[in-house]
C-alpha positions as CSV (number, residue, x, y, z in Angstrom):
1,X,-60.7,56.4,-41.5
2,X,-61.0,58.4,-38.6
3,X,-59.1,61.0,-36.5
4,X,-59.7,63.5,-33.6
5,X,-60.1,66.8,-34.7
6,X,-57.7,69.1,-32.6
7,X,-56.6,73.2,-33.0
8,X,-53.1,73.8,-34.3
9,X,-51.2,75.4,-32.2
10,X,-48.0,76.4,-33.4
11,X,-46.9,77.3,-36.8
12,X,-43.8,74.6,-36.6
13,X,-45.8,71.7,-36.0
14,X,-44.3,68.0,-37.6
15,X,-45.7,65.0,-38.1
16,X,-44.0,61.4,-38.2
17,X,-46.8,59.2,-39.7
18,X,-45.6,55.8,-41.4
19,X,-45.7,56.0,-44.7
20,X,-43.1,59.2,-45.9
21,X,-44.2,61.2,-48.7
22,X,-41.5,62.6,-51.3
23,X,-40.1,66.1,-50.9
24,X,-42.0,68.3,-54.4
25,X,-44.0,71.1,-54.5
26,X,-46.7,69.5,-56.9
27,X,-49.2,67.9,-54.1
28,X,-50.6,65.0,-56.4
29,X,-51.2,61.1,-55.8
30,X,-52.6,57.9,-57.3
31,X,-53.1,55.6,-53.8
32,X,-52.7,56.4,-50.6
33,X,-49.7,54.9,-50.4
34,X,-48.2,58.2,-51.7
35,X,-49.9,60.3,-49.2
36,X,-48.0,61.0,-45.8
37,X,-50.0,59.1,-42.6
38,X,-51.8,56.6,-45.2
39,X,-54.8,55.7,-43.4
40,X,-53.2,56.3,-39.7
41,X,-51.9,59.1,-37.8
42,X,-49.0,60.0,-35.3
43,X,-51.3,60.3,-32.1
44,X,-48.8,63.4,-30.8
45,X,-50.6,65.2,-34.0
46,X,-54.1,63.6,-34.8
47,X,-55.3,66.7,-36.1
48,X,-53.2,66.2,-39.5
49,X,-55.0,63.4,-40.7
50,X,-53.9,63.0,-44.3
51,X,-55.5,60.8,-46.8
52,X,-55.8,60.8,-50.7
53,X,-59.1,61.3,-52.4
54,X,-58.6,59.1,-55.4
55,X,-61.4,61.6,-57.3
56,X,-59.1,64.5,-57.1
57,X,-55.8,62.7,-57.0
58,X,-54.1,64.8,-54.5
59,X,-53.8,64.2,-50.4
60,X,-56.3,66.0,-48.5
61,X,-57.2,67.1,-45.0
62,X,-59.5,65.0,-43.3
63,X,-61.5,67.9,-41.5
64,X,-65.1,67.5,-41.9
65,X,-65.9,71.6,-41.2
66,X,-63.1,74.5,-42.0
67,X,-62.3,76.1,-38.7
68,X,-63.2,79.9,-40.3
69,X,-65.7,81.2,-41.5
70,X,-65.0,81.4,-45.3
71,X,-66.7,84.1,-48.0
72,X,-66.8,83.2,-51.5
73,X,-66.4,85.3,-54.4
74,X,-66.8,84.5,-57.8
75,X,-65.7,87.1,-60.7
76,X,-65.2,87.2,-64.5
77,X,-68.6,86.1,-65.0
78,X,-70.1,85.9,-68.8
79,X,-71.6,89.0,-69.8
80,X,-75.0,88.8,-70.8
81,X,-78.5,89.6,-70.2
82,X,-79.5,89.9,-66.1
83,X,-75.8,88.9,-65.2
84,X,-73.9,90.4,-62.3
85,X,-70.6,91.0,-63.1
86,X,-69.3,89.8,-59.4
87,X,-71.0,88.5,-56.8
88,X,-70.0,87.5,-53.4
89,X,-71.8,84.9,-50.7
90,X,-72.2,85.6,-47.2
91,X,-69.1,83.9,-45.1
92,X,-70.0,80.6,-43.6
93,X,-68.7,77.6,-42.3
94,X,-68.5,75.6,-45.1
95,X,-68.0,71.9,-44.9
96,X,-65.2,69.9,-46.9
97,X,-66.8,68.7,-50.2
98,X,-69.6,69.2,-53.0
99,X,-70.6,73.1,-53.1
100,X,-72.2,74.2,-56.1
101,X,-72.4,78.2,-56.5
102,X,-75.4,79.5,-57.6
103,X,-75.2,82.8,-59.0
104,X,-78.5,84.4,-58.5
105,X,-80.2,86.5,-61.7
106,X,-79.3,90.0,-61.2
107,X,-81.5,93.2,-62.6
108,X,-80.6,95.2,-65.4
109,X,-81.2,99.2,-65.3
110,X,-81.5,100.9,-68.2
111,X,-81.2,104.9,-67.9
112,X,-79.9,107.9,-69.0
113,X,-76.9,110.1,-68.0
114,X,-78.0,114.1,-69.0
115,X,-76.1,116.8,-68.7
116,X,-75.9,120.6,-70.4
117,X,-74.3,119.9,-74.1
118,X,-72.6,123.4,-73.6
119,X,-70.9,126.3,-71.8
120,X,-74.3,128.8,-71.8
121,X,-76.7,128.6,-69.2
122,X,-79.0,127.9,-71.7
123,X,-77.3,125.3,-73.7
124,X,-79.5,122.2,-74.5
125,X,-79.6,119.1,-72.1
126,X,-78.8,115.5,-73.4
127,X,-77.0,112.0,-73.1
128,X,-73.4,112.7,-72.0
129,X,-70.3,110.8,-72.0
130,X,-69.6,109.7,-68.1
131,X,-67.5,107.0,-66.4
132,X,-70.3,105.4,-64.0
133,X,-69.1,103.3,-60.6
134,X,-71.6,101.3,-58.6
135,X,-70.0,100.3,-55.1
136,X,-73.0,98.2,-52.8
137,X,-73.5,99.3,-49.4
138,X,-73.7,96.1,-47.3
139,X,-75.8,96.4,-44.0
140,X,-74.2,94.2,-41.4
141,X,-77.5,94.4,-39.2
142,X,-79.3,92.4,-42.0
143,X,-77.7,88.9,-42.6
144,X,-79.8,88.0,-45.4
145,X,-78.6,90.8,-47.6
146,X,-76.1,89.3,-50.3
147,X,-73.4,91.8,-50.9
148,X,-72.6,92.0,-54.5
149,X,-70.0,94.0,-56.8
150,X,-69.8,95.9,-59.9
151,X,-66.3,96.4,-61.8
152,X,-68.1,98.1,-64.4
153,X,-71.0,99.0,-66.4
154,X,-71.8,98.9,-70.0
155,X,-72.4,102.2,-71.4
156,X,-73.3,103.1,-75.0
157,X,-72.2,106.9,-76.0
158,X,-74.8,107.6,-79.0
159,X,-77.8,109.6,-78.9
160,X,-79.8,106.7,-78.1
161,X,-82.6,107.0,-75.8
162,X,-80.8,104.9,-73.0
163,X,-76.9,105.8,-73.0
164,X,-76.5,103.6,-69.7
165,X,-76.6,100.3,-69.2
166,X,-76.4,97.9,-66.1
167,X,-76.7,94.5,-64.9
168,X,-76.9,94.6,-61.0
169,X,-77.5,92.1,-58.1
170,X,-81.1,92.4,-56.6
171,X,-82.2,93.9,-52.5
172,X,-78.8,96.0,-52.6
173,X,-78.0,99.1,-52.1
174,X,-75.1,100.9,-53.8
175,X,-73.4,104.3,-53.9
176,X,-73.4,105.3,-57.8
177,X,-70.8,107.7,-58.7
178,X,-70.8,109.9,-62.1
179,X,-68.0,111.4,-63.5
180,X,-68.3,113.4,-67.4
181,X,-65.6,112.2,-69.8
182,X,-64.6,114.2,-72.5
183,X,-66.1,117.8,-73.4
184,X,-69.0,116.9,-71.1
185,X,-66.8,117.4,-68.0
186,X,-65.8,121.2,-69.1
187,X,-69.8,121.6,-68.7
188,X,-71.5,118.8,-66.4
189,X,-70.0,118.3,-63.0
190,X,-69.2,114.9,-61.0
191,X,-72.0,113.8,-58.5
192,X,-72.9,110.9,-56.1
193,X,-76.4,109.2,-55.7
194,X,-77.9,106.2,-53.7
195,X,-79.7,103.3,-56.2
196,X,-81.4,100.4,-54.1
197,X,-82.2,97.9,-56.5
198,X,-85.0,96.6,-54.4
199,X,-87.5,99.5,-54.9
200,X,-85.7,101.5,-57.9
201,X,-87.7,101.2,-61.0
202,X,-85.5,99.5,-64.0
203,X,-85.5,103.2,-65.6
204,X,-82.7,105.6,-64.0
205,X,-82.3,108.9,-65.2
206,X,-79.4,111.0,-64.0
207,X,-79.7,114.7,-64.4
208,X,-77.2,116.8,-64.1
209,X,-78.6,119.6,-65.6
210,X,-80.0,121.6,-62.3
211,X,-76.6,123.7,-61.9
212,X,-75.4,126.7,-60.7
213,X,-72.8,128.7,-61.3
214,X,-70.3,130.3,-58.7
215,X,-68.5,133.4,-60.0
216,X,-65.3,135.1,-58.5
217,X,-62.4,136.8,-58.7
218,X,-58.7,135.2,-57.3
219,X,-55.7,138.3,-56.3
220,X,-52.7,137.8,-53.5
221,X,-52.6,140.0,-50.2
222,X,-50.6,142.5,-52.6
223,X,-53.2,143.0,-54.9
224,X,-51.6,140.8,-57.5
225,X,-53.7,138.7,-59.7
226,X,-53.0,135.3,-59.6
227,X,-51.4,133.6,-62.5
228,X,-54.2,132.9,-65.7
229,X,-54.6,129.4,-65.7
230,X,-54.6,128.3,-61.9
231,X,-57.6,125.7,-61.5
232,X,-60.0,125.8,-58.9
233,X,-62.6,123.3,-57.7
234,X,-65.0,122.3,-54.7
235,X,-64.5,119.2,-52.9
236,X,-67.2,117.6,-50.4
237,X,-66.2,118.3,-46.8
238,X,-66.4,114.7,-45.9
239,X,-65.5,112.4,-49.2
240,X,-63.4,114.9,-50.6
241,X,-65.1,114.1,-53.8
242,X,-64.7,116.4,-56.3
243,X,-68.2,118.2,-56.6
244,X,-67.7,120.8,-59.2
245,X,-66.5,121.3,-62.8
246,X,-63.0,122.2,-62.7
247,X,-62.6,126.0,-63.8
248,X,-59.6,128.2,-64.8
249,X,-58.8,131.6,-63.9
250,X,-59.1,133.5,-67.3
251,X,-56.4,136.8,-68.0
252,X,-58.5,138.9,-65.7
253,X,-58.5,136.9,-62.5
254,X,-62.0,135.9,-62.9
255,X,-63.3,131.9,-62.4
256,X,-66.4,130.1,-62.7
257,X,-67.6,127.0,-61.3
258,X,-70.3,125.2,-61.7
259,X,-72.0,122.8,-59.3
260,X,-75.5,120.8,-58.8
261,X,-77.6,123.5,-57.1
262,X,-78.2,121.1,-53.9
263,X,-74.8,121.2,-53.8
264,X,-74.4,125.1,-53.0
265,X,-77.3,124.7,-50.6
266,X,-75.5,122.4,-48.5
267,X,-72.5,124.3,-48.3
268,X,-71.1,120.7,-47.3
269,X,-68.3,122.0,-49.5
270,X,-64.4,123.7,-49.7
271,X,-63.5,125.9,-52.7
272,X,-59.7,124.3,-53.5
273,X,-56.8,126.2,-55.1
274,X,-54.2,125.0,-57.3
275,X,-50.9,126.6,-56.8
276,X,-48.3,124.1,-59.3
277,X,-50.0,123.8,-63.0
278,X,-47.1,121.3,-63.3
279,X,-48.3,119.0,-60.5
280,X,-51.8,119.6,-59.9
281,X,-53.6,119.7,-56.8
282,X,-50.1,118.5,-54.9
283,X,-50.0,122.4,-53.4
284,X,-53.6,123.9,-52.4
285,X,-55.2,126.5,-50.5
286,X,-58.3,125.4,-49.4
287,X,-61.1,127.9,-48.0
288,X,-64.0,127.6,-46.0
289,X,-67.3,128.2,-47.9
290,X,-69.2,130.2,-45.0
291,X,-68.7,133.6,-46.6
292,X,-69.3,132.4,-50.4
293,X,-72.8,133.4,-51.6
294,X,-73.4,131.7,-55.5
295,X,-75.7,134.3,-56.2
296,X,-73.0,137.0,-55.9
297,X,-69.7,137.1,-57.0
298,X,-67.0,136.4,-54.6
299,X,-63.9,138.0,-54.3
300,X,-60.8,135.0,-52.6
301,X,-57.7,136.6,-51.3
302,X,-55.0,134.0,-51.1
303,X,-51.6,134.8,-49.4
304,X,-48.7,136.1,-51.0
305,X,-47.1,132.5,-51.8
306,X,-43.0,133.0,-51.1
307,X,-40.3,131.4,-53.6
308,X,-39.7,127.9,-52.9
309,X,-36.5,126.9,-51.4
310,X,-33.8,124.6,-52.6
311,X,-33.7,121.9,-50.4
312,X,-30.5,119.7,-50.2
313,X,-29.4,116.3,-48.1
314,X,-29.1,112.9,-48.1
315,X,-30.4,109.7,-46.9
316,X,-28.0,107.4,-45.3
317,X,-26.8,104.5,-42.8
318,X,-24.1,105.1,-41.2
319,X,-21.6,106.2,-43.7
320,X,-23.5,104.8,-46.7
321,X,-25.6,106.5,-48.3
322,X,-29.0,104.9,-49.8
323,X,-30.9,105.4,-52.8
324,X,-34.5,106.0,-51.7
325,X,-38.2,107.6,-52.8
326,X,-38.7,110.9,-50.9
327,X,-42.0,111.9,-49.6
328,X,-42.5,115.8,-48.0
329,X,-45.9,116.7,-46.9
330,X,-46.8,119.8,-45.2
331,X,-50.3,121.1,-44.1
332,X,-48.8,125.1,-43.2
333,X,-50.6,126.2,-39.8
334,X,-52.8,129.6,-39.8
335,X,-51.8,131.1,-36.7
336,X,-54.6,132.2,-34.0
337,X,-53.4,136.0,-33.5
338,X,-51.3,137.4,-36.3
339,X,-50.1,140.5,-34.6
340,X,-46.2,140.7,-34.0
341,X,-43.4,139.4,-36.5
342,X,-44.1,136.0,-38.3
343,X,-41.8,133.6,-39.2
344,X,-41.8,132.7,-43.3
345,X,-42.7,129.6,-43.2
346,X,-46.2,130.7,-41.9
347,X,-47.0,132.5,-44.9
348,X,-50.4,130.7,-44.6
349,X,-51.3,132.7,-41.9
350,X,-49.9,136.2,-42.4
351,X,-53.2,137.9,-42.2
352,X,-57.0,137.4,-41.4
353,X,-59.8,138.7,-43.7
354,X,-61.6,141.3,-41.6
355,X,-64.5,141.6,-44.1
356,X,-67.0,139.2,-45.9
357,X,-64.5,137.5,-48.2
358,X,-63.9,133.6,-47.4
359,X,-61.3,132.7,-44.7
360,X,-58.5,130.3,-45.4
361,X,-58.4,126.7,-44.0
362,X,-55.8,125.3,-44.5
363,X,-52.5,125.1,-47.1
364,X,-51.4,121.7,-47.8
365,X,-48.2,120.4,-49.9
366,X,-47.1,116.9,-51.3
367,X,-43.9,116.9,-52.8
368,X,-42.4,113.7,-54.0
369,X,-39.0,112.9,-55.3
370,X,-35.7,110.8,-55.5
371,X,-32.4,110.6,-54.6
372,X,-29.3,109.7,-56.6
373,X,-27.9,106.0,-56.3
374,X,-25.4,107.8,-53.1
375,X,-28.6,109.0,-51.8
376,X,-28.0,112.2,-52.6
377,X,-31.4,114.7,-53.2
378,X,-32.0,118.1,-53.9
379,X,-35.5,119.4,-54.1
380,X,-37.9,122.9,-53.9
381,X,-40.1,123.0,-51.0
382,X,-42.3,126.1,-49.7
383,X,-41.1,127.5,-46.4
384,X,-42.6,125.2,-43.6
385,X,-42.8,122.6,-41.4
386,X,-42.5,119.5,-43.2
387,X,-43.1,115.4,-42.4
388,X,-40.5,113.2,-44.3
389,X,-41.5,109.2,-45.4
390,X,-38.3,107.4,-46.7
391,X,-38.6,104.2,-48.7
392,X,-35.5,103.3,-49.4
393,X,-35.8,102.5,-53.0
394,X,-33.4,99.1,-52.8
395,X,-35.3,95.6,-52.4
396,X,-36.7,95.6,-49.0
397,X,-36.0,91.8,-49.0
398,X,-33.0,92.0,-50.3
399,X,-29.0,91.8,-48.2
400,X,-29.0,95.7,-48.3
401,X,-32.6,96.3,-47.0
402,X,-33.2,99.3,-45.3
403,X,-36.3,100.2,-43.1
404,X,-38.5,102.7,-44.1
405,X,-38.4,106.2,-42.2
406,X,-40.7,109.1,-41.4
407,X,-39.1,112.5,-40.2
408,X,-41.4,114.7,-38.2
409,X,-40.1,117.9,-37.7
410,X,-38.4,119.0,-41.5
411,X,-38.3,122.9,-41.1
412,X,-37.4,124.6,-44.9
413,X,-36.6,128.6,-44.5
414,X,-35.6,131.2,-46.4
415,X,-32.0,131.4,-46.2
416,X,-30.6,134.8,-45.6
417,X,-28.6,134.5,-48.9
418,X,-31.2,133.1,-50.9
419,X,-29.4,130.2,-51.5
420,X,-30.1,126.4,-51.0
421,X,-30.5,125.3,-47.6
422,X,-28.5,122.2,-47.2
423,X,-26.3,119.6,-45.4
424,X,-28.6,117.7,-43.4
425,X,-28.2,114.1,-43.7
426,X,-31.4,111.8,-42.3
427,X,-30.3,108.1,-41.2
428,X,-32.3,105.0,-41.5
429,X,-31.8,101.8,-40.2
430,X,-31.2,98.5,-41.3
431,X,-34.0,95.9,-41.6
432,X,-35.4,93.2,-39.5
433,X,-34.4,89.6,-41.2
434,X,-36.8,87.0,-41.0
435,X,-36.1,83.7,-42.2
436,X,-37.6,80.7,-42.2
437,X,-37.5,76.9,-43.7
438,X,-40.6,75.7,-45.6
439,X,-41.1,71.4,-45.0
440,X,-43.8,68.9,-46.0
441,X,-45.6,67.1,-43.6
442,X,-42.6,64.8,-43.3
443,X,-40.0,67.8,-42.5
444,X,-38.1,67.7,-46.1
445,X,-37.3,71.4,-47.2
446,X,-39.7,72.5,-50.4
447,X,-37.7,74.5,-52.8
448,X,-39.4,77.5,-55.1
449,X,-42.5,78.5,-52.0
450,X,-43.5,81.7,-52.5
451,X,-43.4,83.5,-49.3
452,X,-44.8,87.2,-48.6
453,X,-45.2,89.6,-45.9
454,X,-48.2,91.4,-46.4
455,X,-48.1,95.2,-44.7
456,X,-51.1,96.0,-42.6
457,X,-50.1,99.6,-42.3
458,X,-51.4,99.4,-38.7
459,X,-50.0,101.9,-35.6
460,X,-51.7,100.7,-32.5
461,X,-48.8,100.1,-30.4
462,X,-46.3,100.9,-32.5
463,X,-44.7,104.2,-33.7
464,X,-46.3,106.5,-36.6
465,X,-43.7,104.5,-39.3
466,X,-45.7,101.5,-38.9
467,X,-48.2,102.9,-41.2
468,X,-45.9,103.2,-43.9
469,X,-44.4,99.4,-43.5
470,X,-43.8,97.9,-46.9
471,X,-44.6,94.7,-48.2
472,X,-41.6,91.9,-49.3
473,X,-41.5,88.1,-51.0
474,X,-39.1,85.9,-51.0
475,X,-39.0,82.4,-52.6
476,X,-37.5,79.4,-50.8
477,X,-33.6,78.3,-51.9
478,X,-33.3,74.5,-52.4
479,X,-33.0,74.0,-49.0
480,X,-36.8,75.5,-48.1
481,X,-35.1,78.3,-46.8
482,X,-36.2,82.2,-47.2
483,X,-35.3,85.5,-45.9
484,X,-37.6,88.6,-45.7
485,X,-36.5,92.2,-45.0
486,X,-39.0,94.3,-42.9
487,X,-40.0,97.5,-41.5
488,X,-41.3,98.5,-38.5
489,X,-45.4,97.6,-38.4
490,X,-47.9,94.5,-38.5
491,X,-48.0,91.9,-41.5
492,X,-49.6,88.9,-42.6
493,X,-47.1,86.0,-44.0
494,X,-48.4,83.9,-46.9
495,X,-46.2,80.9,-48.1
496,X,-47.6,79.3,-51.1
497,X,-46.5,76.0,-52.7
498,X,-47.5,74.5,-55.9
499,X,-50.3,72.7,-57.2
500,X,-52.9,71.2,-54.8
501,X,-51.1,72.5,-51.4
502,X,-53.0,75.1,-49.5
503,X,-51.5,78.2,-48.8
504,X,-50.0,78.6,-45.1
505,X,-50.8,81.9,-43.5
506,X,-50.1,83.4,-40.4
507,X,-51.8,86.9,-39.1
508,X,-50.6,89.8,-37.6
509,X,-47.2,89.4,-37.3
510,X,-45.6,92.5,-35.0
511,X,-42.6,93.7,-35.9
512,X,-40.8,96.6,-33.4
513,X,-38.6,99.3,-33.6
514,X,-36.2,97.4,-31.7
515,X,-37.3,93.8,-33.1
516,X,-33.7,91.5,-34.0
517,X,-33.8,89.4,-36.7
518,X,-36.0,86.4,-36.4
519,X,-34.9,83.0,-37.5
520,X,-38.1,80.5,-36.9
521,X,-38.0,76.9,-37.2
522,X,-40.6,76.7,-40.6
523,X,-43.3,76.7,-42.0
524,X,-45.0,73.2,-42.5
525,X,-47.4,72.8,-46.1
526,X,-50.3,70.1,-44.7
527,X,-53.0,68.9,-47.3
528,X,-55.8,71.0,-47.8
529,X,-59.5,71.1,-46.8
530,X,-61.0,70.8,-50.5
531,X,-64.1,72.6,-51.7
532,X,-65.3,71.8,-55.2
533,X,-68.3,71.9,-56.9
534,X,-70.4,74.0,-60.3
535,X,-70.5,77.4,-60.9
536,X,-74.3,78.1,-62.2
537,X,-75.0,81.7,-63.4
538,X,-78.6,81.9,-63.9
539,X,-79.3,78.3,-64.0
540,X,-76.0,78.1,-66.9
541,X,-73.1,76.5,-66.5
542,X,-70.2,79.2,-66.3
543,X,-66.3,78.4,-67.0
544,X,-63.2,80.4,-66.9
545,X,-64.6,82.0,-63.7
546,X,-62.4,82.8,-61.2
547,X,-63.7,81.7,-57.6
548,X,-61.9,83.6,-55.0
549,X,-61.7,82.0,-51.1
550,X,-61.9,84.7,-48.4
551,X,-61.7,83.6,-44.4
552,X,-62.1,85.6,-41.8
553,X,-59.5,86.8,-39.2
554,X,-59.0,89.0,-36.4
555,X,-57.7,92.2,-36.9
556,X,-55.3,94.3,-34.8
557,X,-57.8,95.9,-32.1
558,X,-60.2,92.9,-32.3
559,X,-62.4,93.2,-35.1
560,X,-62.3,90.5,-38.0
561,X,-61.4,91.1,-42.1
562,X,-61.6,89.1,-44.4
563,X,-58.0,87.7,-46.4
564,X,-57.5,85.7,-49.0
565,X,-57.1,82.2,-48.5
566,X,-57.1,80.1,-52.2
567,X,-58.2,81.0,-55.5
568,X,-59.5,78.9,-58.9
569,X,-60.7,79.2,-62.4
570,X,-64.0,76.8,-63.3
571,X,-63.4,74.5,-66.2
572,X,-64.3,75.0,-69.6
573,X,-64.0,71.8,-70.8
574,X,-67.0,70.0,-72.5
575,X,-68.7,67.9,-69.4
576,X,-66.8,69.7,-66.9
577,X,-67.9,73.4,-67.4
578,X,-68.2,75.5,-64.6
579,X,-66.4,72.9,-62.2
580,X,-64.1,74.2,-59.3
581,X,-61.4,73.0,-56.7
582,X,-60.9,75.0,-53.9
583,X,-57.3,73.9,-51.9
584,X,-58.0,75.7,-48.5
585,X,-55.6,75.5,-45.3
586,X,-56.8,73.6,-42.5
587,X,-56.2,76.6,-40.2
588,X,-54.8,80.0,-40.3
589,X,-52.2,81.3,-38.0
590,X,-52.7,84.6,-35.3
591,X,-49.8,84.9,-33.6
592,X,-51.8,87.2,-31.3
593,X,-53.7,84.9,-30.1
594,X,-53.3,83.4,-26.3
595,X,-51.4,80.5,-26.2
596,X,-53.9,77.6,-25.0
């Protein structure tokens, strides 16, 4: 059989071939006589040539190349000896058929992760406890490179000469993180390193004995010491890693931190305070490290911090109210020239070290919290200027949906009683609705599609809400029919049927402020462009594997990403073992596109 190739489209596309297939979400067959076209094709639609591959038993796609690149990526490999936990191939256009997956042998580094065994200076060094992450750093300038992953690393906690153990792929580069579990992380800090497998010998050693130790002292601008217990801790400028062991202020007001000595060189870091013990590092004062020498002891003036105020509202539409999930943030400004009365909410800023002792750069809050089923809250916020994000807690895809919200300009001040400050209601809108009927190739509704709007969390165009949008499912009624409630923002729609049906998607999806519900004509399931082949791990066949189908797309300002497009699990079956079927669309949807 043959039939011209041609692009799709639009998403509503129907064929009327001559022999009708009946309406089921299972996409099987025994002869073609059971697929939809048979062996011809409406000529309106050649591109949906459907026939039925008698090896696989299902209808398939006639297209001899998928239109996208795709990226393949296999997982839950069997642990053993030189075996990569995950490994991904470079995308390509792959054609319809026999693809075997050949795992390559990876390279297993042995090491050891040291650290000081105790609180003196002078405490021994030896094998710690540590969670260790390998991420690979993939350089798009060199095509060859085979970007691989790690989930995790074995690591054996005796006293054994090698307490760290991992399988890797070969020629990559990744960014190995090390963070001390247990009592080593009260002595041994967190720290970051760069292994490329090419040229690093299989022995790694990880010493994170060369420290030093940054003393101080923590009061208020009224000479107050600051509550024993408060934590402090340095973050990198840039990752906002956590370089440092986290310290405590002791009865006296003193801390101690201790950091890789590169680290303090650098001064590539912020010295964060804690100000909630019972919701850490939600409220911090972060200071610049210029004026912070490790070799003497530095004395950190905070502001006086004022008593939080009782906050009270609620979150409604129209009349109703709704029962939502509250986020405040705040990051409180440090005002240029300090002279003249200041407000209370800019108790950040109320005054400028003059002498050597580290300036503040910022104070940040996060403050989450819910309301009552009448959308009632009441909550204690610092004095400030505050952002709002509403997500109203009922099911965005349900009748009631509401949109998610964010509030700019939240001022909380002191009220000239001391009491709550309250009454101010904050009103969010209803929904979009977008509905839709899912049909086989023959226009007969499918009943029980999953169908979901994946949130990009994308401004561009938009308003700052879009980066909040939510996701929502739906499944389709016994007439193929589902509705979706959504926010404001970009999405990704994914239908997907049962057994042997590709999944339908269509990207980038715009939905406005001012967008009205949107009541499109349908989706239509085709038969899928079919991959299939052996998964081989190191020459070995490898079942229960799951192979993972990525193609790529554009993205919203023109550069591509990679979504997922179909997913199986090898067989384990004796003769079959390590044997795959991949059920990919024949072409996926951007409604941003130009229209041809």
């Amino acid at each position: 059989m043959s039939c011209r190739k041609a692009a799709i489209a639009m998403l509503t596309v129907q064929l009327a071939c001559s022999e009708p297939a009946p309406a089921r979400i299972y996409n099987t067959c025994n002869s073609n006589k059971e697929c939809y076209g048979g062996s011809q094709c409406d000529q309106e639609h050649p591109e949906l040539c459907a026939v039925c591959d008698p090896t696989l038993g299902m209808c398939v796609h006639e297209m001899p190349v998928a239109p996208y690149p795709v990226r393949i990526l296999v997982s839950r490999l069997p642990r053993g000896k030189n075996l990569v936990d995950r490994f991904a191939f470079p995308p390509e256009e792959l054609r319809a058929g026999v693809h075997d997956l050949r795992v390559p042998q990876g390279k297993r580094i042995l090491g050891k992760v040291l650290g000081q065994l105790g609180a003196q200076t002078d405490a021994p060094v030896g094998p710690i406890n540590a969670e260790v992450a390998f991420t690979p750093r993939v350089d798009e300038t060199e095509n060859q490179r085979v970007e691989a992953f790690v989930t995790e690393s074995s690591r054996y906690m005796d006293q054994s000469d090698n307490n760290l153990v991992a399988d890797l792929a070969v020629d990559t580069i990744y960014d190995v993180r090390i963070i001390p579990l247990g009592r080593a992380s009260e002595f041994s800090p967190p720290r970051s390193l760069l292994l490329d497998t090419a040229v690093q010998d299989p022995s790694l050693s990880v010493d994170s004995s060369g420290l030093s130790t940054l003393r101080g002292v923590l009061t208020d601008e009224a000479g107050r010491q600051v509550e024993s217990g408060t934590s402090v801790r340095l973050i990198d400028q840039g990752s906002r890693e956590v370089v440092s062991v986290t310290g405590s202020v002791s009865n006296e007001g003193s801390f101690a931190l201790r950091a890789l000595t590169s680290v303090f060189d650098s001064r590539q870091y912020i010295l964060q305070i804690n100000l909630d013990r019972q919701k850490p590092w939600q409220t911090t004062i972060e200071l610049d490290p210029t004026r912070i020498n490790p070799a003497e002891e530095v004395t950190v003036t905070i502001p006086v911090v004022p008593k939080r105020v009782p906050f009270k509202g609620r979150i409604a539409r129209g009349d109703t109210g709704v029962a939502a999930e509250l986020t405040f943030t705040s990051s409180f400004p440090r005002p240029q020239n300090t002279a003249g009365d200041l407000h209370d909410r800019d108790w950040c800023g109320t005054s400028v070290p003059e002498d050597n002792r580290p300036k503040i750069k910022a104070c940040k809050t996060t403050v989450r919290t819910v309301t009552d089923a009448a959308g009632r809250f009441a909550v204690d916020l610092l004095p400030g200027d505050y952002t709002l994000h509403v997500s109203p807690g009922n099911d965005p895809s349900g009748p009631d949906g509401a949109k998610a919200a964010l509030f700019e300009k939240v001022v909380i001040e002191t009220q000239p009683d001391g009491g709550p400050q309250q009454g101010q209601d904050f009103a969010v809108q209803d929904n979009t609705r977008y509905s839709a009927y899912v049909r086989n190739q023959r226009g007969e509704p499918l009943a029980g599609v999953l169908v979901r709007a994946v949130a990009l969390r994308r401004v561009v165009d938009l308003t700052k809400v879009a980066a909040i949008n939510r996701s929502a499912e739906s499944v389709t009624d016994e007439n193929g029919r589902f509705e979706l409630g959504l926010d404001e923002g970009y999405y990704d729609l994914v239908a997907r049927a049962g057994d042997g049906f590709p999944w339908v998607y269509v990207t980038n999806l715009k939905i406005t402020a001012s967008s009205d519900n949107i009541d499109v004509n349908g989706f239509v399931i085709p038969a899928p462009v079919v991959l299939q082949g052996t998964v081989r791990n190191a020459g070995i066949e490898a079942g229960n594997v799951a192979i993972d189908a990525y193609g790529e797309v554009p993205s919203i300002g023109g550069k591509k990403r990679l979504v997922l497009l179909g997913t199986a699990i090898s067989e384990n079956e004796p003769g079959r073992v390590g044997h795959y079927t991949l059920t990919l669309p024949p072409e996926i949807f951007d409604v941003t596109a130009p229209a041809p």
